[in-house]
N, C-alpha and C positions, 0 to 999 in steps of 0.2 A: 546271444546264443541260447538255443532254448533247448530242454532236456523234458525225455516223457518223466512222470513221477514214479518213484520210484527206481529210476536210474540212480545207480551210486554218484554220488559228488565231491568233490574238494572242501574241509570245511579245516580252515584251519584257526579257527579263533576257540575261544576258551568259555564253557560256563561258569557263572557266577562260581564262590563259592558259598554253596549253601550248610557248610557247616555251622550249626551254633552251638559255641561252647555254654555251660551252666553257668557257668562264674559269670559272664559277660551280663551288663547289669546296663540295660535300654532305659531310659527316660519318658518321662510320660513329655510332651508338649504343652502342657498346661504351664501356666505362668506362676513364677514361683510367689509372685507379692498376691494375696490374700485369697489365697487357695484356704487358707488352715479359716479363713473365717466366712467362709461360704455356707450356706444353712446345707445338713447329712443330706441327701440323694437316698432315696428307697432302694430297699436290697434287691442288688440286681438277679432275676431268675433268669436270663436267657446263657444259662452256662453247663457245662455236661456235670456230669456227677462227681468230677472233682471239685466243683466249686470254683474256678480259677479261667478252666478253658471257655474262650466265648462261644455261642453258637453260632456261625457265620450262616448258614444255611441250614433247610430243612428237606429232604427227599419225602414223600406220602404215598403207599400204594394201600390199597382197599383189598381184601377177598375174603374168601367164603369162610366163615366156622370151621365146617366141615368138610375135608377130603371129596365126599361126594357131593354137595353141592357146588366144588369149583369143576369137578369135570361136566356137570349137569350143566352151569351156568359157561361151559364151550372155552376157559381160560385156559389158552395154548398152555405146551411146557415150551415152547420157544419166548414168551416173554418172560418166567422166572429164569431161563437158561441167563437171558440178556440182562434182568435184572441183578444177580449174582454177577455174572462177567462184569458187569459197569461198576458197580458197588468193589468189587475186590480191585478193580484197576484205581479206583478212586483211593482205596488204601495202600496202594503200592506208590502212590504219587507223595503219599506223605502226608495226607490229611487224616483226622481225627474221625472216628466214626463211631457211636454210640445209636444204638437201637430201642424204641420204645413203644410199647402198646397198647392201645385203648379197644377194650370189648365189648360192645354195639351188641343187641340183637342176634344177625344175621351174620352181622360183619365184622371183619377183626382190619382195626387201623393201624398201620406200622408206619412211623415216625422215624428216620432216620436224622440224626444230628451230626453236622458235620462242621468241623472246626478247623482251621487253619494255623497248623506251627509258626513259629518266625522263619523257622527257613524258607517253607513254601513258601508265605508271605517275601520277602528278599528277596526270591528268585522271580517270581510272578511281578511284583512291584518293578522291577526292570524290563520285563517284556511288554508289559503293556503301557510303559513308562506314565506313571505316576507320579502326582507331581507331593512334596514334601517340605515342610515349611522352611525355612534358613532365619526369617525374622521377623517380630510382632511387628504389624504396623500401625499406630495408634491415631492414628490422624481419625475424625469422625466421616462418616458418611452420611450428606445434608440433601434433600430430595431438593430441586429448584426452587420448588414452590415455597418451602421453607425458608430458603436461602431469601428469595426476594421478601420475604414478609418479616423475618426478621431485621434484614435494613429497615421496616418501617416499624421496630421495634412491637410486634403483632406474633402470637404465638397462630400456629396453623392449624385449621380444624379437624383435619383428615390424618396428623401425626398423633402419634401411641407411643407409651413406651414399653416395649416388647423388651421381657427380663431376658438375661442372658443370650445376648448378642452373639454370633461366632465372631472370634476372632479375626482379623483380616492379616494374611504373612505376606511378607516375599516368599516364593515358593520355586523352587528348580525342581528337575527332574531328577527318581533318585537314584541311587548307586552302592549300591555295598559296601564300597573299597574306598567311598567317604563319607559312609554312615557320621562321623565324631565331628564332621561339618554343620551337620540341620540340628535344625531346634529340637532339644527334649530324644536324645540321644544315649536315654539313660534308662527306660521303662521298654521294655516288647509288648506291654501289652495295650498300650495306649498310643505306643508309636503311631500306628495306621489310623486313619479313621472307620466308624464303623461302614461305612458307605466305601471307602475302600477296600474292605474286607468283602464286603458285599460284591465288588468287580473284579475280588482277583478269584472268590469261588464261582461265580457264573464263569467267567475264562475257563479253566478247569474243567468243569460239566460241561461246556460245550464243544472242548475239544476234545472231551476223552473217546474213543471209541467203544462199543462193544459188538462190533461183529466187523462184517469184512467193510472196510473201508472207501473201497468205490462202489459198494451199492449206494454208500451216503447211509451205514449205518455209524453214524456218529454224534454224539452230545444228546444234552437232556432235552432240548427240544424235539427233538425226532422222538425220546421216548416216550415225552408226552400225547405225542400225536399218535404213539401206536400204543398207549395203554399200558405201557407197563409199569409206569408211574403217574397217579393221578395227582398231582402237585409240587412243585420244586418253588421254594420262596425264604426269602430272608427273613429275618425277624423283625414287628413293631420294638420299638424300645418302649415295654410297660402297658399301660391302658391308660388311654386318651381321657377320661373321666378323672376331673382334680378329688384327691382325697377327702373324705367325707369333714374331717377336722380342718379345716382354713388352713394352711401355710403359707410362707412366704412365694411370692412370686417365682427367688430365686430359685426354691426348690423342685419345680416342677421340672418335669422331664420334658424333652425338645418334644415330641406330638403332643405332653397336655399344651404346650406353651399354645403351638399351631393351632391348634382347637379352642384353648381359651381367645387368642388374640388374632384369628382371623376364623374359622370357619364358623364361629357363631354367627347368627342373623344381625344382631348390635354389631356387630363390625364391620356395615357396608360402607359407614361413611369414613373409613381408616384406609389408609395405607396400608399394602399389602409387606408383613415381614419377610421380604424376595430372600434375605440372606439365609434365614432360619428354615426358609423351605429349600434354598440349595441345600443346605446344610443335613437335610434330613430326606430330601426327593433326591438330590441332582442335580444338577445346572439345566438338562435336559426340561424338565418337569416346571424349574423355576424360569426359563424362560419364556414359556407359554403362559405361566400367568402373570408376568412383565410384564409381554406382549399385549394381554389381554385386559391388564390393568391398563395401561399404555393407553391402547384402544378405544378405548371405554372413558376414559379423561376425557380425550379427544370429540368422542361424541357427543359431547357438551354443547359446544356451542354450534354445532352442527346441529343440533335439537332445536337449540335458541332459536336457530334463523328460521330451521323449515317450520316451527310452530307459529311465528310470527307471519310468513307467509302465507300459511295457511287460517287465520286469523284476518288476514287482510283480505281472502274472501268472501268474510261474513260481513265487511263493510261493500263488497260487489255487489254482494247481491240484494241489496237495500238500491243500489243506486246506477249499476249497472243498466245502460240504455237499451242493448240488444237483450235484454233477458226481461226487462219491461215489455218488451214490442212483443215477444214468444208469450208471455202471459195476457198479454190486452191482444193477440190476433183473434179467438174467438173462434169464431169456423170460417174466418178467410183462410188461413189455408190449409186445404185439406190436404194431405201429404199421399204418396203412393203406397200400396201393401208392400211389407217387410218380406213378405215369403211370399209363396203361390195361391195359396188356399187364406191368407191372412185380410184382411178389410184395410179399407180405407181408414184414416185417422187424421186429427185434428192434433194439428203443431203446438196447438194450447195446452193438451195433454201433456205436454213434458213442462211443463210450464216446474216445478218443482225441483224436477230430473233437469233439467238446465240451469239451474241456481247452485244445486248443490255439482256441479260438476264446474261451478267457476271456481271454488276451495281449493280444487285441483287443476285448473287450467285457467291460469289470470297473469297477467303482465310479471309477477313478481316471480314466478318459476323460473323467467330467463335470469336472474339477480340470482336464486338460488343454483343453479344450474353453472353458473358461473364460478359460485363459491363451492359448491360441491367436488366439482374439477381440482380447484386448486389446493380445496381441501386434503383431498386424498394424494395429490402430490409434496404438499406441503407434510402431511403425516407420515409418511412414506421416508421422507428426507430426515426427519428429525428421529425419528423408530433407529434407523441407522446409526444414528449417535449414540442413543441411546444403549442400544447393543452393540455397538462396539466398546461403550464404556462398561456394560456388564460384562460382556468379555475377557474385556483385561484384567478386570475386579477379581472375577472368577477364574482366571486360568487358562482360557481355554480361547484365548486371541486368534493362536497357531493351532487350533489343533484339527482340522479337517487336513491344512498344507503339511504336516509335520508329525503329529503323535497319530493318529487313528490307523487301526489294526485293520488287518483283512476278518471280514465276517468268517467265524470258524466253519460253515458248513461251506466257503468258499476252497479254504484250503484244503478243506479235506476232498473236495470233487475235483478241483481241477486238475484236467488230464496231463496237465505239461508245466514246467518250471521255467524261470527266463530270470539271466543276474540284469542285478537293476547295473545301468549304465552308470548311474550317480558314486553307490556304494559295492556294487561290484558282488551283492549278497544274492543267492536264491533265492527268487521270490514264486510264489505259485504264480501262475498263468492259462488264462482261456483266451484263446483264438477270439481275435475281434470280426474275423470274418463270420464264425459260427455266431458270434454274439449278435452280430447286426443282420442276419436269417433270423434268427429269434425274435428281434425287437419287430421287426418285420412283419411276422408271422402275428406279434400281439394287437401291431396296430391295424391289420384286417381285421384283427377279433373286435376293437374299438368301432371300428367304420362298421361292424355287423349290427354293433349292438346300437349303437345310431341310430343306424337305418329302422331298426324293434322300436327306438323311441318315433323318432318321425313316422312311423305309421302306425302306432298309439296315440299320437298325434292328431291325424288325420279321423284317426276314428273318434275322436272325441270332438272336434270338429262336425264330424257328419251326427255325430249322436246329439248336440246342440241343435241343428236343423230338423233330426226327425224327430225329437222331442218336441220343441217349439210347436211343429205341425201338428204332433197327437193331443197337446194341451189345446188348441186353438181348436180341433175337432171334438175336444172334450161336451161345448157346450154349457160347459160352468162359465157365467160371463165375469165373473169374481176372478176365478181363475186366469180365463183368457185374456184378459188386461195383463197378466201381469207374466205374460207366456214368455217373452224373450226373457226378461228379468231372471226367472225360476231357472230357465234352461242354459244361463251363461253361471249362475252358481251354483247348481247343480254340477255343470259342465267344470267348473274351477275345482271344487271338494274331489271330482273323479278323478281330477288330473292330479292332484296331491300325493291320490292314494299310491296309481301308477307312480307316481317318482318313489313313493317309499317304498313300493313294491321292487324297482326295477332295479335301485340303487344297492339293494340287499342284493340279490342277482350277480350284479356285477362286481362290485367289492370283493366275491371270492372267489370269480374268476379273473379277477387283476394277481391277486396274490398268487396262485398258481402261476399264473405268466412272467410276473416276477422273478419268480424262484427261479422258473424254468432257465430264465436270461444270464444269470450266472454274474450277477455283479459286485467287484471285488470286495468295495467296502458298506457297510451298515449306513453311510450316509447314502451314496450311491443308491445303494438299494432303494429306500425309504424314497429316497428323491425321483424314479422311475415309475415307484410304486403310486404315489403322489397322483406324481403327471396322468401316470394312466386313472384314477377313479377322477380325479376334477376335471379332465375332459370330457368324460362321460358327463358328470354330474352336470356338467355348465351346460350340457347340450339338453342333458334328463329336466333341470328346475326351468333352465331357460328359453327353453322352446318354446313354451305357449304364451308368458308375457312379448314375448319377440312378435309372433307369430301376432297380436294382437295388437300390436305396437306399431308392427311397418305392412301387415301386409292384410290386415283384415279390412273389408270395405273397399281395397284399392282394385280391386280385379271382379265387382259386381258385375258392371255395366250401367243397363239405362234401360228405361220401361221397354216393355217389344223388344229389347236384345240383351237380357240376361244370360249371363254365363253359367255353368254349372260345372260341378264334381261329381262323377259316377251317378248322374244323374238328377242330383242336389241341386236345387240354386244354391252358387255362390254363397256365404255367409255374410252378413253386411252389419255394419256396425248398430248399438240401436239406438233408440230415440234420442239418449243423451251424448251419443258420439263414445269415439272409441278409447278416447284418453280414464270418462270411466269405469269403462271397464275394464282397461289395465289398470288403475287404482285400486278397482276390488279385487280383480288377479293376485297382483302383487300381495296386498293385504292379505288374501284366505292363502296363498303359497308361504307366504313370508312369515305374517304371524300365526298363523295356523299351524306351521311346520314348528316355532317354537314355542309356541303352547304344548303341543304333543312330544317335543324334546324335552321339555321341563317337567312333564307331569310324568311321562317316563322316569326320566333322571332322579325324580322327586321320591316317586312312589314302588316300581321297579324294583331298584335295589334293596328298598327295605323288604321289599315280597320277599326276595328269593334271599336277602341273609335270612330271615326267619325260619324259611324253610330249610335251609341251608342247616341250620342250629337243630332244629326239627329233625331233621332225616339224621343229624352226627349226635343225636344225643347217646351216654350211656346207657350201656345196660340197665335194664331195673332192677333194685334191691333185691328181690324177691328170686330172680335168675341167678346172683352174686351167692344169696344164702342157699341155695341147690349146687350151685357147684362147688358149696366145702370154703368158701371166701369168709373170712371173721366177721359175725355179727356185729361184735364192738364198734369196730372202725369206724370213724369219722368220716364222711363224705371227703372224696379228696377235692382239692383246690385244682379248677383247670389249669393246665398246664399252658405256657405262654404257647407253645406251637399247635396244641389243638385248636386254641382259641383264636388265633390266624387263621387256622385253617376252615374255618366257620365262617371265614370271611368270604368274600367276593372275587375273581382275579383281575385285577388293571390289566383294562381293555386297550390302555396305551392312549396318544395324544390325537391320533389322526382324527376321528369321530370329531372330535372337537375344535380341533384347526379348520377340518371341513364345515361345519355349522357357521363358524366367524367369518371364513371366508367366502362362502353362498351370503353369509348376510352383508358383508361388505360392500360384494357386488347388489346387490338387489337396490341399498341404502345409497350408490353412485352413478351404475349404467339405468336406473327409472327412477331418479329423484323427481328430473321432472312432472312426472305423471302423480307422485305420491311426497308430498315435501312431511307429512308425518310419519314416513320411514327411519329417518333418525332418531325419533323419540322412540317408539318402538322398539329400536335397537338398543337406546341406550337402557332402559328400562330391563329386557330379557340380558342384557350382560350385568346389572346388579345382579341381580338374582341368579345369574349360570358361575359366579368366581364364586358365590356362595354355594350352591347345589359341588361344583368338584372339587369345592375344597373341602366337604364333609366327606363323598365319595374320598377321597385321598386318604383322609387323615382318618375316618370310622369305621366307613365300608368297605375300603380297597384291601385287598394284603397288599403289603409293602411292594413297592414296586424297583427290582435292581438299578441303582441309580446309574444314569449316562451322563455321558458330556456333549455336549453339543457347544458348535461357534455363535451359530443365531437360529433362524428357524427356519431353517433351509432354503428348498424349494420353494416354499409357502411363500415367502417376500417376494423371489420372482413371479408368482402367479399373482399377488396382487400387484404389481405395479403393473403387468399386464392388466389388469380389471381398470386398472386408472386410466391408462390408453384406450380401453374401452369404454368407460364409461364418458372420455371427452366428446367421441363422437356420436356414441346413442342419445345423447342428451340434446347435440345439435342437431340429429333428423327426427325426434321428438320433438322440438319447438318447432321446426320448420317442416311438419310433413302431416304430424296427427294433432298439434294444440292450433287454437286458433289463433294463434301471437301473430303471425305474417299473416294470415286475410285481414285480420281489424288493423294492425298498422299499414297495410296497401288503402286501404277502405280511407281510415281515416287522413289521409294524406293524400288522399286521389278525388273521394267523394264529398268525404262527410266527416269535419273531425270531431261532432260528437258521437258518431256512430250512427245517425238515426235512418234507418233504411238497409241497416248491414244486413240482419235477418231475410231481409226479398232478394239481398246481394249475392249469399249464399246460395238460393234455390232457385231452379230450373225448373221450368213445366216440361210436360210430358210431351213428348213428338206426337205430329198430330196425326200419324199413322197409327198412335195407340191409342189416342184420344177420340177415332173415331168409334174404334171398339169396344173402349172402355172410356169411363169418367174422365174428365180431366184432373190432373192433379200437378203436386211440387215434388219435386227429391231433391237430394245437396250435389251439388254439382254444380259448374259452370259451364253450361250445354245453350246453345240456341234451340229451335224447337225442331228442326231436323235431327237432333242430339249429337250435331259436329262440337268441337268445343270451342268457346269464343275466346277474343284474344285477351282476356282477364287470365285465363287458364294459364296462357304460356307466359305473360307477363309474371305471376304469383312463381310458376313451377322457374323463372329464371331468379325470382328475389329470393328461392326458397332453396338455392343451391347455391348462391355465392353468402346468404346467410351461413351455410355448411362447413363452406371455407373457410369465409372470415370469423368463424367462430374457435371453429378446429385452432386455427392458427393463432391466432391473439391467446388462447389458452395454453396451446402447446409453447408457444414462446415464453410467456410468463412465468408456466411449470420450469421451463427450460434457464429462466434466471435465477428462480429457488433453488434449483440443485446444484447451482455453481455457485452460489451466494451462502450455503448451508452447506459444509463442510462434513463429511461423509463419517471424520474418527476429528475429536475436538480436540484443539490445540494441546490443553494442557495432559490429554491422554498421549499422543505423540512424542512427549517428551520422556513419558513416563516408561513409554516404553523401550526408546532407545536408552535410556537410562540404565534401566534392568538388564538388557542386555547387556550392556557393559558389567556392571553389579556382579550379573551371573557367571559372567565367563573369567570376573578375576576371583569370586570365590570357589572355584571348581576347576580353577588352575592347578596342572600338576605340582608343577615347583613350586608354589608360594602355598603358608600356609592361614589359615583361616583367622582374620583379629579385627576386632574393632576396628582397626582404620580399613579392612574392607567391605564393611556394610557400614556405612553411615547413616544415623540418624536419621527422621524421620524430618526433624528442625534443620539437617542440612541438605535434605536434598527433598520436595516435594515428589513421592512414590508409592505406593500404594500395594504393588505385588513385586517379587524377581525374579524375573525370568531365565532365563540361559539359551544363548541368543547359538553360541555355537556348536555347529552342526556334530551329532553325536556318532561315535562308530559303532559296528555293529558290535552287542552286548558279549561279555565275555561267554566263552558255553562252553561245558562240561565235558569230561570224556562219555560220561555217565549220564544223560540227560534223564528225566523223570519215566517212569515206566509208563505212565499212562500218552504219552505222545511218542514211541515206537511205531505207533503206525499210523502218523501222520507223520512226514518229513515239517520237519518246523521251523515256519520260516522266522528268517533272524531280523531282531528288530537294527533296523536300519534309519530308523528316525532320529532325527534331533529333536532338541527339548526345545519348546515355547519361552 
């Protein structure tokens, strides 16, 4: 049954109660054994002028001095209307609000600090169900590689000991009405963590309204997009920089810890502290640089091989027989002109250019091409364990099937309501038929902007052949030698630029289309959002190595009957064949695009924090002493939320998911063409888990921590890239390297090769021969330029090669992922366990005692869950003022 919104409805359940008495005396969750002998913590300043309340959040808006400089400078009174509206709704909800000012020049900065009670906290911690400790779990957490190196009694080189560990609990979802059940039941102000403080004030701000509500004037996102607030951000805890006097390790605050023990440069060869970064990013945050540590392990011995292959070139080309005959042919064969206007040339010439294009196209590419394949399925399968065992460590097992909310600008748009069939509760609701017109409508927007690449494409294409031509008509004979050379990497740097050009383009017209689509939840969303830029972008990076890969050279012709584009000849591969110039492709796309992402990354940020600090600094003394301010005074101390706000804003994970993932692909669908793609890779991800993790922890303002199950979308688009890159790798060796002519050759003609080089080339038909000189081209043409039956013999070994390749791979991939167990045994256990656990500590009738959470020595468990399914939350006669006008829907989830 579905209802428009704002129809009256049936609600008959109860909210929380969010009264809190004074007397009621909350526990902190800290452990009680040797708390008293931990080294002092530096005094905390993120708290309002009681001393006591934290600051959970910060609002920022900017304007003029002066009365007439804001009507000068055009600032509506519809955004202070909205400002005051949203701000006074945000005090009727029950949160804490303190106001602060700093006086600039021109500009007066108002600081808004905002604090969260224990009630709000109580009431919000139920809607968005959060999860709350029940009990320590002391078991140690051992990275593999340690585990096996300790059986051989060997300490591990890349472990650290990172001070102050989080804790690990069993943890349920929480509840009011058994608050005296979880851990540390005793303190309000420690109860939460600060990161969950952090997610129950974003909730809040982004469902509050301040104007009419189905315009989608709603939450602090929308006000930041129209200005009426230039900043909304949670607090650093302190300043990242360790105290000038040495302390103990223990003492340091969780970002110096992060900054001492991972974003410095000394700490690429360490393991990454995953826990300490959930701890203080998010699970969201932490599992991208899992992932990315993960990754990057990985690319190890992917390095190994393809360096070693490419190594086993430089012994080719010492000894290789067809690359002898190409340097001792001399002027026997003179070969046909590349273009129309281009000469004749000697096959000697490449004499160089065919040695080093063996490093990349020699017998040992199909060996790596093999392992490449399996590699990426192999990595794929164990990535899944791994996140699944970070998952459960973290909480958040269940949480896409089970905890995760509707995105607030969801519920506040959608036109119509529908009870869920499960729980029987009001939920918002948008028409699937409206939705799938939308999604509809976005991906002609996809297939447009395609179509913009493909014929960027083609012009960059024809701009290699009319260049080529104008260098060769140049007249410089320096030059003109090296005319095709100049014109395919010239032609490569253009193509670059267009993708950064095109991808900037497109990225903010996904997001608008996005939006437009109306999807329920934050994963959802993100995961659409995803789909639509990496479609593009696979087609935006991927086009021209493609393009180079299967189809350049294939559609020339033959002397006397050249083909052409808008009047172009054809483009034909050049002297050294077209494998290398996918290798340089790849290489100026590949590390070209991450040279320019790190020197950005690098350099970038620090620009604009300096300017940043630049533009935000105080007034001058001398303006302070005119306007009547005490001479005396003491310079003040920045305050913690100016000094945020001086920061940068977290531009979020996509940017970054997308880089790994373009490099993924490049490093598996054209190994073959380039086996020092992996080294490459692995090298730019040292250096990229350093570069954001200094952004994170120096440059960023804090960013509202999430939760996330793994890394969404993103896994299924690379195990697509693994299916793709089995078969580009098999019409790679079978269609552009020469692996299938020299093994026909040698097995037909000649097994040391000698004569392969005459085997390859055709002369010229002697209808063009009469015309012009005679000459050779590659090809397997008689001299009419019919093809001989070499042609059809190679084009049939070079398609059941395809097959039997595809398939021996795909089988093999297909016993790893049945033989490699998706969630490991001993997490399986752990989590029917906790379910059990959590459903007899959160029983109505039984009460809470040692004999129902056991030991840590009797049962091997690690977190507790609560496995059964939750009703919807108690709710109030009285619900918070600031969600009056949204209908709110009732959380209907069970707990993880």
């Amino acid at each position: 049954m579905m209802r428009r919104r704002g129809e009256p409805m049936e609600d008959s359940s109860t909210l929380i109660t969010m009264d809190a008495r004074q007397e009621d005396n909350y526990g902190s969750i800290a452990m009680e054994t040797a708390v008293s002998d931990a080294p002092a913590k530096p005094q905390d300043r993120n708290v309002l002028s009681d001393g006591s309340s934290q600051v959970d959040f910060v609002l920022v808006w900017e304007e003029p001095m002066c009365l007439q400089d804001e009507e000068i400078s055009g600032v509506s009174q519809d955004r202070r209307k909205w400002r005051e509206k949203f701000l006074n709704k945000l005090k009727h909800s029950g949160l804490l609000l303190e106001q602060r000012e700093v006086l600039q020049t021109k500009t007066r900065i108002c600081f808004v600090l905002l604090s969260a009670p224990w009630s709000v906290l109580c009431y919000y911690a139920e809607e968005i169900i959060l999860r709350v400790p029940l009990q320590v779990v002391t078991a140690p957490i051992v990275n593999w590689s340690e585990q096996v190196l300790s059986r051989l009694s060997l300490r591990s080189p890349l472990s650290q000991d990172v001070p102050n560990p989080p804790p690990d609990y069993y943890t349920c979802q929480f509840r009011t009405n058994k608050l005296e059940r979880f851990l540390g039941s005793e303190d309000q102000t420690n109860f939460f963590k600060m990161t969950q403080r952090h997610q129950v004030l974003y909730e809040i701000l982004a469902r509050t309204p301040y104007g009419l509500v189905k315009q989608g004037e709603v939450g602090i996102d929308r006000l930041l997009n129209e200005q009426v607030f230039t900043a909304a951000y949670p607090l650093h805890e302190g300043d990242f920089k360790v105290p000038d006097p040495t302390v103990p390790p223990q003492s340091l605050s969780l970002r110096q810890t992060l900054y001492t023990y991972w974003a410095k440069w000394c700490c690429w060869k360490r393991y990454q502290p995953l826990d300490h970064i959930r701890a203080y990013f998010g699970e969201k945050i932490a599992l991208y640089f899992a992932w990315l540590g993960f990754y990057t392990g990985w690319l190890v011995p992917a390095s190994v091989v393809g360096t070693l292959i490419f190594f086993v070139g430089f012994w080719l080309m010492a000894t290789d027989v067809p690359a002898r005959e190409v340097c001792d042919s001399s002027n026997n064969l003179v070969m046909c002109p590349l273009c129309n206007i281009c000469s004749y040339w000697n096959y000697s010439s490449i004499c160089v250019t065919y040695k080093v294009g063996l490093l990349f196209d020699n017998a040992g590419t199909v060996f790596l091409s093999v392992f490449m394949s399996l590699w990426a399925v192999t990595f794929l399968e164990y990535w899944k364990r791994t996140c699944s065992t970070l998952a459960h460590r973290w909480d958040c097992s269940q949480f896409e099937d089970i905890e995760e909310r509707p995105r607030p600008e969801f519920t506040a748009m959608a036109p119509m309501t529908t009870r869920n069939p499960v729980t029987g509760a009001e939920e918002p609701y948008f028409p699937e038929n409206k939705r799938f017109s939308r999604t509809l409508t976005g991906c002609m927007a996809i297939l447009i902007m395609m179509i913009v690449v493909m014929m960027f494409l083609i012009a960059i294409i024809l701009y290699r052949s009319i260049l080529r031509i104008i260098i060769y008509r140049s007249g410089n004979k320096f030059v003109s030698l090296s005319a095709a050379r100049i014109a395919s990497l010239s032609g490569s740097v253009l193509n670059l630029l267009v993708i950064l050009m095109l991808s900037r383009v497109y990225t903010s017209l996904a997001h608008t289309l996005t939006r437009w689509e109306m999807h329920r939840t934050q994963t959802k969303y993100e995961d659409m959002f995803i789909l639509k830029v990496f479609i593009f972008q696979f087609v935006n990076f991927y086009s021209s190595p493609v393009y180079i890969a299967f189809f350049k050279g294939r559609f020339v012709g033959y002397p006397g009957h050249y083909n052409t584009l808008f009047g172009v000849r054809n483009e034909d591969c050049g002297a050294g064949g077209c494998l290398i110039e996918l290798a340089q492709e790849l290489l100026v796309i590949m590390v070209g695009k991450q040279l320019i992402n790190n020197i950005q990354e690098f350099i970038y940020p620090k620009l604009r924090t300096w300017w940043q600090k630049k533009k935000l600094r105080r007034r001058p003394k001398e303006m302070k002493e005119e306007s009547g301010e005490a001479k005396g005074e003491e310079p003040e101390e920045v305050s913690p939320w100016e000094a945020d706000y001086q920061l940068l804003v977290c531009e979020g994970l996509f940017s970054e998911y997308l880089e790994m993932v373009l490099q993924f692909g490049f490093i598996t669908i054209f190994v073959a063409a380039c086996p020092l793609a992996p080294l490459f890779a692995l090298i730019n991800n040292w250096v990229e888990i350093r570069l954001d993790a200094q952004k994170f922890v120096t440059e960023y303002r804090r960013p509202v921590a999430e939760r996330a199950q793994d890394i969404g979308i993103w896994f299924s688009i690379l195990h697509c890239i693994a299916h793709i890159a089995v078969l580009s790798n098999a019409f790679l060796i079978a269609f552009t390297s020469s692996f299938v002519p020299r093994l026909y050759y040698r097995y037909i003609k000649d097994s040391t090769l000698t004569g392969y080089i005459n085997f390859t080339l055709a002369t010229s038909p002697s209808n063009y021969s009469q015309q012009h000189m005679p000459c050779r081209y590659l090809g397997f043409r008689d001299h009419e330029g019919e093809h001989l039956p070499e042609y059809y013999h190679l084009l049939a070994i070079r398609l059941t090669f395809v097959i039997v390749f595809e398939h021996v791979v795909f089988f093999i991939g297909r016993l790893i992922d049945l033989t490699v167990p998706d969630i490991p045994e001993e997490v399986e256990v752990k989590i029917k366990r906790e379910h059990y656990m959590a459903k007899e500590a959160l029983a109505e009738n039984q009460a809470l005692g040692k004999s129902m959470i056991p030991n840590e020595t009797d049962v091997q468990s690690k977190d507790l869950r609560q496995r059964a399914p939750r009703a919807s939350p108690p709710q109030s006669d009285s619900p918070p003022p600031n969600l009056k006008g949204i209908p709110e829907e009732p959380d209907t989830h069970g707990s993880c």
